[in-house]
NUTI-893495 format. One record per residue (C-alpha): residue in three letters; residue number from 1; x, y, z. Coordinates in steps of 0.25 Angstrom, whole numbers, always signed. Each point is the difference from the previous one (the first is absolute). Example, Ala and Ser with C-alpha at 12.3 -4.5 7.8 and 13.67 -1.06 7.14 Angstrom:
<pts>
+------+-----+-------+-------+-------+
: type : seq :    xx :    yy :    zz :
+------+-----+-------+-------+-------+
:  ala :   1 :   +49 :   -18 :   +31 :
:  ser :   2 :    +6 :   +14 :    -2 :
+------+-----+-------+-------+-------+
</pts>
This chain:
<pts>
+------+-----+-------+-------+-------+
: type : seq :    xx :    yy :    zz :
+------+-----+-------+-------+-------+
:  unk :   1 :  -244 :   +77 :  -166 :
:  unk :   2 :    -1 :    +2 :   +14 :
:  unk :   3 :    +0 :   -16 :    +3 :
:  unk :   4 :   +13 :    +0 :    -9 :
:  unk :   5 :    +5 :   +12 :    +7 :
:  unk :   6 :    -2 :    -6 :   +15 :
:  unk :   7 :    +6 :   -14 :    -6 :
:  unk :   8 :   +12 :    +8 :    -5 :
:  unk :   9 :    +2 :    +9 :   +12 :
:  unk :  10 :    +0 :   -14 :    +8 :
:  unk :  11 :   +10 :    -7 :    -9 :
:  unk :  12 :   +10 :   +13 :    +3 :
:  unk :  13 :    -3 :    -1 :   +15 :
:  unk :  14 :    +5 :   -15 :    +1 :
:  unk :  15 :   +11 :    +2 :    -8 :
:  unk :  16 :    +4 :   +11 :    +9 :
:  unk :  17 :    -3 :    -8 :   +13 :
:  unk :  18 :    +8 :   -11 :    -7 :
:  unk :  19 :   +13 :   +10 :    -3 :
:  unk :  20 :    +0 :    +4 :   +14 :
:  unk :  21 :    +1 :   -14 :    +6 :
:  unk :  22 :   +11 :    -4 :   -10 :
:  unk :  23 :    +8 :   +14 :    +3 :
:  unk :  24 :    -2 :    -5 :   +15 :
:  unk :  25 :    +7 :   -12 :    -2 :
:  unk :  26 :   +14 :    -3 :    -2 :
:  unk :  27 :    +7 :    -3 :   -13 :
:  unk :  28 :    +7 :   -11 :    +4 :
:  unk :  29 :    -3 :   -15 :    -4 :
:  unk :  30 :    -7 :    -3 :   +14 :
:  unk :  31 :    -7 :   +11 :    -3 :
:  unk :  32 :    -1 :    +4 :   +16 :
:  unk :  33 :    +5 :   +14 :    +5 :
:  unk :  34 :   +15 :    -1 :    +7 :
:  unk :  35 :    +0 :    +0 :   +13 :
:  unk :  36 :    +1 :   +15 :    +6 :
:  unk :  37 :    +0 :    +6 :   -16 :
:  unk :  38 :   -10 :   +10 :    +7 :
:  unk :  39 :    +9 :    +4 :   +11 :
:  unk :  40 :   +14 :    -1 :    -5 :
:  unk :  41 :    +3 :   -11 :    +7 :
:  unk :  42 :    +3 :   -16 :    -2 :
:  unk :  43 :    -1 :   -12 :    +8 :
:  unk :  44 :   +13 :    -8 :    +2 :
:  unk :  45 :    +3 :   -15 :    +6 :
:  unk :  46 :   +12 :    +1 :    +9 :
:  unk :  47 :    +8 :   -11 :    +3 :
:  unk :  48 :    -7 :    -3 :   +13 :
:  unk :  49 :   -13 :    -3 :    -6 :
:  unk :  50 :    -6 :   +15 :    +4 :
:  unk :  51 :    -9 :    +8 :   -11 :
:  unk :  52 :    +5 :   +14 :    +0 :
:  unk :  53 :    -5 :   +11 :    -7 :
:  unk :  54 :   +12 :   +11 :    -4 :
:  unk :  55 :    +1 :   +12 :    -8 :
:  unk :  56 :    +1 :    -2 :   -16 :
:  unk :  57 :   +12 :    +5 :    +2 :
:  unk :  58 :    +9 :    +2 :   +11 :
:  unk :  59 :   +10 :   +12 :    +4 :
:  unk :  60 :    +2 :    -1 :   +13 :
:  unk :  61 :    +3 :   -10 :    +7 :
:  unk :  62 :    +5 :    -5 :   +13 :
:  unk :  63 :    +9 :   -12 :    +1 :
:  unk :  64 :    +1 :    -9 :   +12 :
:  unk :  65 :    +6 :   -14 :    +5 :
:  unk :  66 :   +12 :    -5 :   -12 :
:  unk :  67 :   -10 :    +9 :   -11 :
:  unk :  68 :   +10 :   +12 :    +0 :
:  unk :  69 :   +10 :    -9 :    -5 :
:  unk :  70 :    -7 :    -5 :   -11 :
:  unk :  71 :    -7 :   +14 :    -6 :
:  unk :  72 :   +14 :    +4 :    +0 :
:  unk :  73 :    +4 :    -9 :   -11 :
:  unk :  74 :   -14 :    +2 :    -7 :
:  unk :  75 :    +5 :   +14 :    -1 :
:  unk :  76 :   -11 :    +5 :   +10 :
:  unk :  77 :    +9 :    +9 :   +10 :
:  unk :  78 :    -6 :   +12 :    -4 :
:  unk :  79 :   -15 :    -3 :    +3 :
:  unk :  80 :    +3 :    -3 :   +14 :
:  unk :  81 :    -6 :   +12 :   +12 :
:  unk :  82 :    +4 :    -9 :   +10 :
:  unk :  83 :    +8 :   -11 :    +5 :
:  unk :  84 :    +2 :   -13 :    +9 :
:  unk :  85 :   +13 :    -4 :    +3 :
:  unk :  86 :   +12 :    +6 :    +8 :
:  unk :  87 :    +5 :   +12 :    +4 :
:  unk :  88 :    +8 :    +8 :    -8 :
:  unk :  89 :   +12 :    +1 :    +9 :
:  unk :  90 :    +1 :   -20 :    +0 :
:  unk :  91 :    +1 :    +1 :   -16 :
:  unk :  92 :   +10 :    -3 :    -5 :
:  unk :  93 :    +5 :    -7 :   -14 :
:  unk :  94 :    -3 :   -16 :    +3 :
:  unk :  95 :   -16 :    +7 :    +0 :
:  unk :  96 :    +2 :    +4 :   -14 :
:  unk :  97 :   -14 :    +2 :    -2 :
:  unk :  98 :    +1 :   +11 :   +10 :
:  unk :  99 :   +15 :    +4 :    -2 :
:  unk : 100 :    -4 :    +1 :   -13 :
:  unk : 101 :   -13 :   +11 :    +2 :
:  unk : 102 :    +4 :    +6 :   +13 :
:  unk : 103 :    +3 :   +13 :    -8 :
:  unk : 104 :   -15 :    +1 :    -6 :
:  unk : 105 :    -6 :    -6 :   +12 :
:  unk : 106 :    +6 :    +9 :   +10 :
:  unk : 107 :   -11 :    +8 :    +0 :
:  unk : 108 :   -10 :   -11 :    +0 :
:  unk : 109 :    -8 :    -3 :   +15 :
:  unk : 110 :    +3 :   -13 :    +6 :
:  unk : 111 :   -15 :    -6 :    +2 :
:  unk : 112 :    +5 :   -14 :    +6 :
:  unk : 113 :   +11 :   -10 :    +2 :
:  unk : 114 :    +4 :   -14 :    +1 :
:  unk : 115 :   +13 :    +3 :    +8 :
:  unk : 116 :    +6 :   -13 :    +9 :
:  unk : 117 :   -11 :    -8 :    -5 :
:  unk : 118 :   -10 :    +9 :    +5 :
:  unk : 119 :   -12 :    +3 :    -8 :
:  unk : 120 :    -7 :   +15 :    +2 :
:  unk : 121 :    -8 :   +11 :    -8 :
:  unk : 122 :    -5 :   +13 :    +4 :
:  unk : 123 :   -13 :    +3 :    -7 :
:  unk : 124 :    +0 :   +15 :    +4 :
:  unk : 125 :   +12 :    +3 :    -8 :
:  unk : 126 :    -4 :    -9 :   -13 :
:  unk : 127 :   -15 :    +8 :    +0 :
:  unk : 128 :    +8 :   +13 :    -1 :
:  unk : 129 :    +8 :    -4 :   -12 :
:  unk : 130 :   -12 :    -3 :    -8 :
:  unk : 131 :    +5 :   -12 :    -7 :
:  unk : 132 :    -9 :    -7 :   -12 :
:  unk : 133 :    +4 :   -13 :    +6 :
:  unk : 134 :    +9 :    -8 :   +10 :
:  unk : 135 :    +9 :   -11 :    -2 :
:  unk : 136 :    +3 :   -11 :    +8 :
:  unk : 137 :    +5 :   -14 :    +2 :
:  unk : 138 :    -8 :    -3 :   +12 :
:  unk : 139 :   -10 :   -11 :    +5 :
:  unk : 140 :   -15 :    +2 :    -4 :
:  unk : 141 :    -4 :    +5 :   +14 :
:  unk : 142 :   +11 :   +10 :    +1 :
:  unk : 143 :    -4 :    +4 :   -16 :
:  unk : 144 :   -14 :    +4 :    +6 :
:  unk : 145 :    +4 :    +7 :   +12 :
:  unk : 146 :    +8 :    +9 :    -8 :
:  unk : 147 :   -11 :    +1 :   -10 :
:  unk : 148 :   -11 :    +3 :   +10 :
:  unk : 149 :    +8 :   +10 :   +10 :
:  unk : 150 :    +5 :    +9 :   -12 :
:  unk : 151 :   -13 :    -2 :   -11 :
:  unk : 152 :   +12 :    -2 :   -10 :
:  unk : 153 :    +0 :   -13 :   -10 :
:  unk : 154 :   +11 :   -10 :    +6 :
:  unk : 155 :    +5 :    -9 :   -11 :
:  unk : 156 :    +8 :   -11 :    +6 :
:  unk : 157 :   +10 :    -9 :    -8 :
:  unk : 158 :   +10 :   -11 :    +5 :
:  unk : 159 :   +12 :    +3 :    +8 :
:  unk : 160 :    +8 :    -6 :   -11 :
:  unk : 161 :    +8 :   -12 :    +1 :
:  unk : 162 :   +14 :    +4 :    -7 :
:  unk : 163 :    +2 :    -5 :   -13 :
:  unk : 164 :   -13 :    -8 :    +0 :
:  unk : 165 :   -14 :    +2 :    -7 :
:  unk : 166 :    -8 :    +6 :   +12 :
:  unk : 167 :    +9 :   +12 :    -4 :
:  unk : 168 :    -3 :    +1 :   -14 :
:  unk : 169 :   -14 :    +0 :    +5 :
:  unk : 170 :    +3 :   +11 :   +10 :
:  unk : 171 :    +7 :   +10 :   -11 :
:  unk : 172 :   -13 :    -4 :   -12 :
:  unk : 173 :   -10 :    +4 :   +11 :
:  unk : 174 :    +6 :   +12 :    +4 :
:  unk : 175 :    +3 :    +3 :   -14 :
:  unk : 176 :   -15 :    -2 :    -4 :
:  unk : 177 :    -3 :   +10 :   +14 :
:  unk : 178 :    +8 :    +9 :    -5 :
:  unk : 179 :    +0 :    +1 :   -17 :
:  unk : 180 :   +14 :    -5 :    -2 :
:  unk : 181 :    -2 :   -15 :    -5 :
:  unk : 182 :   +10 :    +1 :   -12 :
:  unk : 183 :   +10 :    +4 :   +12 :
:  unk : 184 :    -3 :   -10 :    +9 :
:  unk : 185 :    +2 :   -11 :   -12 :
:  unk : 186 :   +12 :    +5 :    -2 :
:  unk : 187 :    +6 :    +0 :   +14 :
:  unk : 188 :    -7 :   -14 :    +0 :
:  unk : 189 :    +8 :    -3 :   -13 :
:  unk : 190 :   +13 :    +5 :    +5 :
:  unk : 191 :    +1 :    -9 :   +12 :
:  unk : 192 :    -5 :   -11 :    -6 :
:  unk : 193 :   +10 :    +3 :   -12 :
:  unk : 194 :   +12 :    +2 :   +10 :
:  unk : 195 :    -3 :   -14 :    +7 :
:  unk : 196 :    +0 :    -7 :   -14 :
:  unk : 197 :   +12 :    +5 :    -3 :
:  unk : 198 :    +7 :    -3 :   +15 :
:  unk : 199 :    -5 :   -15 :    -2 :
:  unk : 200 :    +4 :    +0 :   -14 :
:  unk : 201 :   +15 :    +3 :    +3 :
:  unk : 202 :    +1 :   -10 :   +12 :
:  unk : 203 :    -9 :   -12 :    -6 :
:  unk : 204 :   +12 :    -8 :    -7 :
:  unk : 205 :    +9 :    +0 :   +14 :
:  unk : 206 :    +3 :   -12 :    +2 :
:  unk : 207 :    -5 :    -3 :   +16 :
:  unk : 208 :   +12 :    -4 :    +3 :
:  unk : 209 :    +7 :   +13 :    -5 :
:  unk : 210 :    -7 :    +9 :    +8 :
:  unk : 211 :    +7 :    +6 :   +11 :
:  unk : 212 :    -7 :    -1 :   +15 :
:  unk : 213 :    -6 :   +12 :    +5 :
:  unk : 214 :    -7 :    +7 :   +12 :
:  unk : 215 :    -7 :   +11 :    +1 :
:  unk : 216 :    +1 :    +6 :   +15 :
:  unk : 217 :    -1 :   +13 :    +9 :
:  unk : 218 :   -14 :    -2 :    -5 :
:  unk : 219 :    -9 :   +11 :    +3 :
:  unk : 220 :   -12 :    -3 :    +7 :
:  unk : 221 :    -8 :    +4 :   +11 :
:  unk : 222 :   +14 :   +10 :    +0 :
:  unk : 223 :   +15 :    -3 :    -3 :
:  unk : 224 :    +6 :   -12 :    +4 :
:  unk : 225 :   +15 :    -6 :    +0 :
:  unk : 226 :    +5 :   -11 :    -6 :
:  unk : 227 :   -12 :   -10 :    +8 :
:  unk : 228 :    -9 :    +6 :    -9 :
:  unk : 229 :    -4 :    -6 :   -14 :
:  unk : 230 :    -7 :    -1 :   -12 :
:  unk : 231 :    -6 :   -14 :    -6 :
:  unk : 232 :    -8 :    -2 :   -10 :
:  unk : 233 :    +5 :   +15 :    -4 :
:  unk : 234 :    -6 :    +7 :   -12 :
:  unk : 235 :   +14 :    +6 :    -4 :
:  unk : 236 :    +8 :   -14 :    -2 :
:  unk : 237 :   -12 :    -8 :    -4 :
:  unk : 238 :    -1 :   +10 :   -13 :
:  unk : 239 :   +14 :    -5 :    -4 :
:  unk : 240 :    -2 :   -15 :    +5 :
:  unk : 241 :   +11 :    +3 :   +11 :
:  unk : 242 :    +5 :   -12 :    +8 :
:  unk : 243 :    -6 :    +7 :   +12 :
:  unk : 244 :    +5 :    -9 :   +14 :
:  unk : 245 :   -12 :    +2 :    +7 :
:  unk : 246 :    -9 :    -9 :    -9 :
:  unk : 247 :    -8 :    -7 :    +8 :
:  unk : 248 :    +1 :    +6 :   +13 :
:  unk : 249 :   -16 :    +7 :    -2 :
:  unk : 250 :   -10 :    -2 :    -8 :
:  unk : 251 :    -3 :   +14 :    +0 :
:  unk : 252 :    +9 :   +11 :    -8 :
:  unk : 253 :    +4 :   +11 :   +10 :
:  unk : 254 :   +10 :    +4 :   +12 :
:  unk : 255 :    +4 :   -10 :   +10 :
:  unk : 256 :    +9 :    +0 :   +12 :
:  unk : 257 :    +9 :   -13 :    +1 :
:  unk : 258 :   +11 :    -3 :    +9 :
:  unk : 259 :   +13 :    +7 :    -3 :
:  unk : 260 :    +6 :   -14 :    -1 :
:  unk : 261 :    -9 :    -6 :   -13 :
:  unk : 262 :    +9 :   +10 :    -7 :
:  unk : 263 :   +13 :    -8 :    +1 :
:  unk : 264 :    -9 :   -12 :    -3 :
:  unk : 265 :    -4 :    +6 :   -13 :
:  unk : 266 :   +14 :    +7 :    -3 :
:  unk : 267 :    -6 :    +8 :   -12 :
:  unk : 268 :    +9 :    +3 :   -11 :
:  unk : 269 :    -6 :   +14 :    +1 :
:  unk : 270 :    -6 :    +9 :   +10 :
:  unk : 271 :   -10 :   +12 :    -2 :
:  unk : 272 :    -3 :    +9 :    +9 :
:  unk : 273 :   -12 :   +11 :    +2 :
:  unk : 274 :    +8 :   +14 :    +0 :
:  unk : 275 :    -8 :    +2 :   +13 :
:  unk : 276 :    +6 :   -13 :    +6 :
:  unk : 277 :   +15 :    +2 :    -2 :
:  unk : 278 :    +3 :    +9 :    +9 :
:  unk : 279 :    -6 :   -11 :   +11 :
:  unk : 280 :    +8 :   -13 :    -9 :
:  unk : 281 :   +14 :    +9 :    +3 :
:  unk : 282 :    -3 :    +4 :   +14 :
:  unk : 283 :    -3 :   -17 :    +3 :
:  unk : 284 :   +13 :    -2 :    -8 :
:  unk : 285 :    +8 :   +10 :    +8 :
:  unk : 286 :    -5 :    -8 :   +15 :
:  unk : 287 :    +0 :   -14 :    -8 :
:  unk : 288 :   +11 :    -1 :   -11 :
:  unk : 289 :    +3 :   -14 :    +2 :
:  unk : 290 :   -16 :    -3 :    -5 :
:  unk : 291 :    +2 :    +6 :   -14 :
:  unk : 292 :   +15 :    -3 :    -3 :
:  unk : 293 :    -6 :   -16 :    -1 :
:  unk : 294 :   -10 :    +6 :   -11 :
:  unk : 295 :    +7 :    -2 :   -14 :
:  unk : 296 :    -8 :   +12 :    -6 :
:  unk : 297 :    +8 :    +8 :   +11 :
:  unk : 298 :   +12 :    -6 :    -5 :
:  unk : 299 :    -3 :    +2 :   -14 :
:  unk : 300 :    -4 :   +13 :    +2 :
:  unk : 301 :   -14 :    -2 :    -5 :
:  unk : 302 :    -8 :    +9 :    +8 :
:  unk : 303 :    -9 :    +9 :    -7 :
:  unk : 304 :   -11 :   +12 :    +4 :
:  unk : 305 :   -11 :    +4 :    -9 :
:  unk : 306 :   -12 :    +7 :    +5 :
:  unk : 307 :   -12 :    -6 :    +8 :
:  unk : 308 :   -12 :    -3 :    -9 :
:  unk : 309 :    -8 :    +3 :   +12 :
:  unk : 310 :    -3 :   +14 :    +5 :
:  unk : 311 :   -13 :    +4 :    +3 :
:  unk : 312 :    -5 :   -12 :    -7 :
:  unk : 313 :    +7 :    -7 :   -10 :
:  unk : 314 :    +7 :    +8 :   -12 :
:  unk : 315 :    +0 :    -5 :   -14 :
:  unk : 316 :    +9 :   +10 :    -6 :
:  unk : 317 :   +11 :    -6 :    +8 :
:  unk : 318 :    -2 :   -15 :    +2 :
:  unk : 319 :    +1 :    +0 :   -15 :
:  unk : 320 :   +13 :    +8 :    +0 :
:  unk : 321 :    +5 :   -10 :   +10 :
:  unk : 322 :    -3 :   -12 :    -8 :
:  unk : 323 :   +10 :    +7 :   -11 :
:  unk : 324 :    +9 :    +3 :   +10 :
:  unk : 325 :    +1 :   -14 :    +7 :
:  unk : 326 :    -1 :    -6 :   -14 :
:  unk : 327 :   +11 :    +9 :    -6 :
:  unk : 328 :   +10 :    -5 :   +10 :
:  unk : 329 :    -4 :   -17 :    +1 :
:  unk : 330 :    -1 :    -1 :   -15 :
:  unk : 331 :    +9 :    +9 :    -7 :
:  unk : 332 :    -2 :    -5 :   -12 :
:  unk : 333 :   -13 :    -1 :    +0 :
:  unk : 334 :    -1 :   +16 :    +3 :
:  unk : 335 :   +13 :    +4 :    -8 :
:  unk : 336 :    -9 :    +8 :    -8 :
:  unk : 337 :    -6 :    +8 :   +11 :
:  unk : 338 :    +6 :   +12 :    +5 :
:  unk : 339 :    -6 :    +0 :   +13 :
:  unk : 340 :    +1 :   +14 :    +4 :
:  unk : 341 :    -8 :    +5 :   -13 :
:  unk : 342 :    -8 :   -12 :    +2 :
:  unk : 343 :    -4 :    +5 :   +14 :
:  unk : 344 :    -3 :   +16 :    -3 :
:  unk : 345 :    -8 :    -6 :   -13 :
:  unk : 346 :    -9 :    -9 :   +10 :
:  unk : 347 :    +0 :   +11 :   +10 :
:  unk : 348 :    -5 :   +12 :   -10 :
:  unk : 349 :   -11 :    -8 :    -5 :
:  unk : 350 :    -7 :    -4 :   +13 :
:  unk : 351 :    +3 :   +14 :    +7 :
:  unk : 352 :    +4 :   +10 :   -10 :
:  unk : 353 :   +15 :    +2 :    +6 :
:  unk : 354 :   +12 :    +4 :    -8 :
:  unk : 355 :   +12 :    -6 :    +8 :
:  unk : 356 :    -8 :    -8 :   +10 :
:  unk : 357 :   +12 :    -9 :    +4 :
:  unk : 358 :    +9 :   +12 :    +5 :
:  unk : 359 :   -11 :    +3 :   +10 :
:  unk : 360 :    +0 :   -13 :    +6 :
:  unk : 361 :   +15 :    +0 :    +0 :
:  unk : 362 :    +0 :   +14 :    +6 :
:  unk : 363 :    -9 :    -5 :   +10 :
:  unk : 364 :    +9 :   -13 :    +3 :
:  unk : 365 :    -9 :   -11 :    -7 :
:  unk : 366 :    +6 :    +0 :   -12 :
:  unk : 367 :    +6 :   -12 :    -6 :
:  unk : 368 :   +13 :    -5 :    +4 :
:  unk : 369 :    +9 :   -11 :    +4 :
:  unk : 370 :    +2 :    -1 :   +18 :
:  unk : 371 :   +11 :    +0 :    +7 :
:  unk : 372 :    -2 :    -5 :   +14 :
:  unk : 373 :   +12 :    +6 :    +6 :
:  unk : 374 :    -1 :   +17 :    -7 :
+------+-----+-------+-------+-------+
</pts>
């Protein structure tokens, strides 16, 4: 009996050790513990290769670089303690993102800024708004310094190449980061969705029936007049526009070019940057004889919409522009659209703005035909 009573007592031991090791384990088919299940925590891959450990879930956060932008479309506004970007007083409607949010974030630090190209943080004032984790669209070694100087997890994710896949892999990351994935799909859906249709409209033009256009008064490195322009620009190639300047870079951006290229190319139509048109009239007004040899002068073909460029580039309005632009070269093509519900429907969904169109037009970078001479 005792023998039988030690055997039994033995058995119930090792099945009790055995019950412990399974309850320390995970239930999942790898049958290895998640990484930071103890602590509350996760270890994510950011887009620059880095391993960062973050907070199972995230509350607070601090956006920096173009990431401010791009948790507001994810619906993420209200999570923010503090802020990079500009100062209250330099926002207006072409920064929708920031147009769009000044109200909630006026009371919201400014922790760093990217102002004229410049790129700055201030880890005192990050530390004393206590974020889960900081966003940012930064290089590895600037991700690290920020990381190091503030003991916060600093996800970094690409800068976002507009309407291209580095992007979509910017708003999945920081979707993930932050517990919205179904949202970032979405937003990721509604682009995509919107180019499809853009190309979809314009595919059966004949080449040969598409006006010639260029985009000018482009926005870079500040306002320009009518010697800055866009090639290879995200707006016309979304509608297959016979954009002039094909050929002149092969890189897509703004360019200065000699005033005189532009009666070379005589563009059927012109658009201009809002920012630009003031410089485009006051060049008119000490160089009238330059424009009147341009047939989109003549025609009056001149056109503003917003710059898709402010702080960053915007994606609300680049793809409000491609309607517009589209609206007027093929009307038929877009007979259906009635752009100004077209644009407050774009605009309420990437920044949750009734009416956004009347502020930009309020602010006198609205959508409308130029008159030189007014």
């Amino acid at each position: 009996m005792k023998r039988l009573s030690k055997s039994i007592i033995l058995i119930m031991v090792m099945a009790l050790a055995v019950g412990l090791l399974a309850g320390c384990g995970s239930n999942n088919e790898t049958g290895t513990a998640p990484q930071g299940s103890e602590s509350g925590t996760r270890t994510i891959t950011d887009s620059l290769g880095r391993q960062v450990e973050i907070p199972a879930t995230t509350e607070r956060i601090v956006p920096l670089g173009n990431t401010p932008r791009m948790i507001t479309y994810l619906g993420l506004a209200d999570k923010v303690v503090g802020i990079g970007g500009m100062k209250a007083d330099n926002i207006t409607p072409v920064t929708a993102y920031a147009y769009a949010t000044q109200d909630r974030w006026a009371n919201v630090p400014l922790v760093g800024t990217d102002a004229a190209g410049a790129t700055d943080y201030y880890p005192e004032q990050i530390i004393s708004v206590q974020p889960d984790v900081i966003l940012c669209s930064y290089t590895a070694e600037l991700a690290d310094e920020i990381q190091t100087k503030t003991g916060t997890p600093v996800v970094a994710v690409p800068m976002g190449t507009l309407f291209a896949a580095d992007y979509e892999d910017a708003l999945r990351l920081l979707g993930d980061v932050c517990g919205v994935k179904d949202r970032a799909e979405e937003v990721i859906s509604y682009i995509n969705d919107s180019l499809d249709d853009l190309q979809t409209r314009t595919a059966g033009v004949p080449d040969a029936d598409k006006p010639t256009v260029l985009g000018a008064a482009a926005t870079f490195k500040g306002a320009h007049g009518i010697e800055g322009v866009y090639t290879k620009y995200a707006v016309f190639t979304a509608i297959g526009a016979n954009d002039v300047t094909e050929g002149i870079s092969d890189k897509s951006g703004g360019f200065l070019i000699d005033k005189e290229q532009v009666i070379g190319w005589d563009p059927q139509y012109i658009f201009f940057d809002s920012g630009g048109v003031g410089l485009v009239k006051n060049d008119y007004r000490e160089n009238p004889d330059f424009y009147a040899h341009l047939a989109a002068v003549q025609n009056g073909n001149l056109y503003q919409y917003p710059s898709s460029t402010s702080y960053y580039s915007n994606v609300e309005i680049p793809i409000v522009n491609s309607y517009y632009v589209g609206t007027l070269l093929y009307p038929k093509q877009f007979e259906d659209v009635v752009f100004k519900d077209k644009a407050n429907e774009i605009f309420k969904f990437f920044l949750g703005a009734n009416d956004y169109l009347s502020k930009l037009e309020a602010a006198g970078a609205g959508y409308s035909k130029v008159t030189l001479d007014s």
